[in-house]
C-alpha positions as CSV (number, residue, x, y, z in Angstrom):
1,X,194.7,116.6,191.6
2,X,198.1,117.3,191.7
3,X,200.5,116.1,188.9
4,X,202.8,113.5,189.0
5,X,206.8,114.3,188.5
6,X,208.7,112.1,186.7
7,X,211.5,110.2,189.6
8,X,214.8,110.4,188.5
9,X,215.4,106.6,188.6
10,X,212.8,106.7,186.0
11,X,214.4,109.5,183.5
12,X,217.7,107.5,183.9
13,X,215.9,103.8,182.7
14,X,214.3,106.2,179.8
15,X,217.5,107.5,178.5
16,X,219.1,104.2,178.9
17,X,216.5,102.7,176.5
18,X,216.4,105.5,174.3
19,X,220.1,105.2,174.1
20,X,219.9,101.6,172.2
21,X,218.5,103.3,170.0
22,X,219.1,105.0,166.4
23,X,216.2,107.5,165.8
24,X,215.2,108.8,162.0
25,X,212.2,111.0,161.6
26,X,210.4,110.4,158.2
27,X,208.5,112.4,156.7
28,X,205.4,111.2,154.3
29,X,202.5,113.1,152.8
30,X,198.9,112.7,154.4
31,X,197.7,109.8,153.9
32,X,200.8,107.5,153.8
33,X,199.8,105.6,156.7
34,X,196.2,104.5,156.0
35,X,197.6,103.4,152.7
36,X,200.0,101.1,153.8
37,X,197.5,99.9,156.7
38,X,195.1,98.7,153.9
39,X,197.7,96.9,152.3
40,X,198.2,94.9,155.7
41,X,201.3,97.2,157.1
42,X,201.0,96.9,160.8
43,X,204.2,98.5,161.7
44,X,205.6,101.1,159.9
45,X,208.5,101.0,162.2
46,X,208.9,97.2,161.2
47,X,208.0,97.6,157.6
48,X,210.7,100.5,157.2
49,X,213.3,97.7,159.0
50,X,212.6,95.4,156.8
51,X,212.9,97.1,153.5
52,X,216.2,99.0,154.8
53,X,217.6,95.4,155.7
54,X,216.5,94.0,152.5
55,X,218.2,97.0,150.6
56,X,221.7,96.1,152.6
57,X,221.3,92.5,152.0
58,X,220.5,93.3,148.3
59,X,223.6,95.3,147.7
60,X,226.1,93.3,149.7
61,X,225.0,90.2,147.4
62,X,225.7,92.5,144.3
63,X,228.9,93.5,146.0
64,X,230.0,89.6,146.8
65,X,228.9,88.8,142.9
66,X,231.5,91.7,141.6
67,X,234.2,90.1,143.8
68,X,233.4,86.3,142.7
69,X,233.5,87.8,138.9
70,X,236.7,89.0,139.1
């Protein structure tokens, strides 16, 4: 059976999703993910999203409480 090629109209709607897009590879030692899947992460992709948001949110709040201080 011969095998498929991939249409141009469909590269172009690939690299336009891929272009909303921000892409980090992350590196973790074996194991990593069937930890944090018995600890209820579904998603690493989501769980790593969250904690980098919560990190932001963290530190802007710190940075809003220096500027009320002063």
């Amino acid at each position: 059976m011969a095998k498929k090629e991939t249409s141009d109209a469909q590269k172009k709607a690939m690299k336009k999703y891929e272009d909303k897009f921000d892409t980090i590879s992350i590196r973790f030692p074996k194991g990593t993910i069937e930890l944090l899947h018995e600890h209820g992460v579904e998603s690493i992709n989501a769980y790593v999203n969250k904690l980098i948001e919560a990190e932001i949110l963290k530190k802007k709040d710190s940075d809003d409480n220096e500027l009320s201080k002063k």
